[in-house]
N, C-alpha and C positions, 0 to 999 in steps of 0.2 A: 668625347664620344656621344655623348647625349644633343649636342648640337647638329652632330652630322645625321642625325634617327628622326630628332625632332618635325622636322616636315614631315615626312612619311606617317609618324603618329597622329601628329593634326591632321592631316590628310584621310586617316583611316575613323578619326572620331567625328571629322564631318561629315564623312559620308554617313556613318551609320546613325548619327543625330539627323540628318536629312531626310535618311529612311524611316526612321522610326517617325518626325514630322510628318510625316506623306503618307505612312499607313493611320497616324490616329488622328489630324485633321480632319477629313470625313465625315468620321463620328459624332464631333463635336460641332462641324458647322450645318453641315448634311441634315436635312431631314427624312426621315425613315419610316413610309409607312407601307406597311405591307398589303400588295392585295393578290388576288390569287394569279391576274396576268402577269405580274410581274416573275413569281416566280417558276414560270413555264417555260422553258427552254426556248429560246428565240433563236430561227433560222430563216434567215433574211425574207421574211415574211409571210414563212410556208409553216403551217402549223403543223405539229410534228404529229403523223398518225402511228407510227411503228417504237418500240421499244431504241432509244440510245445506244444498247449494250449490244447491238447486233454487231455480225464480223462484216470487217472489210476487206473489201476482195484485194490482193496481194498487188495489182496493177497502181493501185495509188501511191503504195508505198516506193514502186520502182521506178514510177515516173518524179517524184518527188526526189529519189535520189539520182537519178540521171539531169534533172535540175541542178544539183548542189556541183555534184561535178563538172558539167556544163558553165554552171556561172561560176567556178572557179579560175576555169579558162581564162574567165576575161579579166581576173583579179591576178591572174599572174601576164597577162598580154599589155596591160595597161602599164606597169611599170618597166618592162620592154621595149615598149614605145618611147616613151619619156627618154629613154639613154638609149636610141637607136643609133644613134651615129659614133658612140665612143666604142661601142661595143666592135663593129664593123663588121666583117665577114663571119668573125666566130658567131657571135651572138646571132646571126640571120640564121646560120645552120641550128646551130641551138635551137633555136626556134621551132623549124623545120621538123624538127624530129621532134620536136613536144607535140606539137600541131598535126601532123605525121602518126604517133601514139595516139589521140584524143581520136583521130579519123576511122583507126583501127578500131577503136570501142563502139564508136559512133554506127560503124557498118555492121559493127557484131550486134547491136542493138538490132537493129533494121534487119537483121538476114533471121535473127530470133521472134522478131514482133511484138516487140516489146511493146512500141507505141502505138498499136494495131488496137480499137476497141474492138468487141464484140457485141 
């Protein structure tokens, strides 16, 4: 029994010897010297005049989640393609109606204004 685990174990202790290398390497070869630009919030090359801790308006959140579902699309389209000819007429309906569903979001997105700025 311990034959059959054994990979998995080693497996699980190099990963976290890896990790543990990679967080305290750094340290060790790294030099560290403080100065006050460095520890100022860097935002690609806009110096920050307002407080971090301000709200964000709820439009990022939902455009970022109509991303995810959006580029999931193509993570399930992709391996439909690959086996498009075994599958044959099923799979093309299949499809249809997944594709068919996504369209229905897609317009309820657009009739709501979702992706509309102001």
């Amino acid at each position: 029994m311990f034959e059959t685990y054994f990979p998995i174990v080693l497996l699980f202790v190099l990963a976290a010897v890896t990790a543990v290398i990679m967080l305290l390497l750094p340290h060790f070869l790294g030099r560290t010297k403080k100065t006050r630009a460095k520890s100022l919030p860097y935002e690609c090359g806009v110096v920050p005049t307002t407080d971090a801790r301000e709200r964000i308006p709820i439009k990022f959140y939902l455009v970022a989640l109509l991303f995810i579902v959006f580029d999931l699309e193509t993570v399930f389209l992709l391996p439909w393609a690959i086996v498009y000819r075994r599958l044959g007429l099923f799979g093309l309906i299949e499809m249809g109606v997944f594709i068919l569903i996504l369209l229905v979001g897609y317009f309820y997105i657009i009739k709501k204004r979702a992706l509309q700025w102001e």
